[in-house]
C-alpha positions, 0 to 999 in steps of 0.5 A: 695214239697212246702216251705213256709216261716212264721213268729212266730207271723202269724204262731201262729194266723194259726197254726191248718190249717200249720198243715193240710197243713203239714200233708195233702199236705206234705207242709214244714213251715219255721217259722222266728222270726225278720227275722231270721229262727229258726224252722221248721215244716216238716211232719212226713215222712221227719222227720223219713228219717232225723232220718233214715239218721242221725242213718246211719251216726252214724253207719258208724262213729262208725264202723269207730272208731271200725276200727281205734281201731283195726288198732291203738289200744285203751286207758284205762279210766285212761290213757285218763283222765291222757293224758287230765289232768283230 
């Protein structure tokens, strides 16, 4: 898969044809403002794989939590806003 690096500026002058070089030939842009990355273009697919991950992770971390709750047992909403002094 192809990177391409392009600054904001440039970007804006050619953004219908990134865009139908994303979506078409599945090409990732990496926009840059003075030199800086700051944003990407990515096609839809890779998009919905970071999602896809992003909803795993989550899951196994919330799985995790529900572990830890059973093992050490849980707090009240009161006692945790007593324990932080809220």
């Amino acid at each position: 898969m192809t990177i391409t690096v392009i600054n904001t500026l440039d970007a804006k002058e050619q953004f219908a044809d990134l865009i139908t070089r994303v979506s078409h030939k599945k090409e990732r842009i990496i926009l840059t403002r003075r030199g800086k990355e700051i944003a990407a273009i990515i096609p839809l697919e890779d998009l919905e794989l970071l999602q896809e991950s992003q909803d795993k992770h989550d899951l196994t971390n919330a799985m995790e939590a529900l572990k830890e709750a059973r093992n050490i047992g849980t707090i009240t909403l009161d006692q945790l806003k007593e324990e932080v002094g809220f």
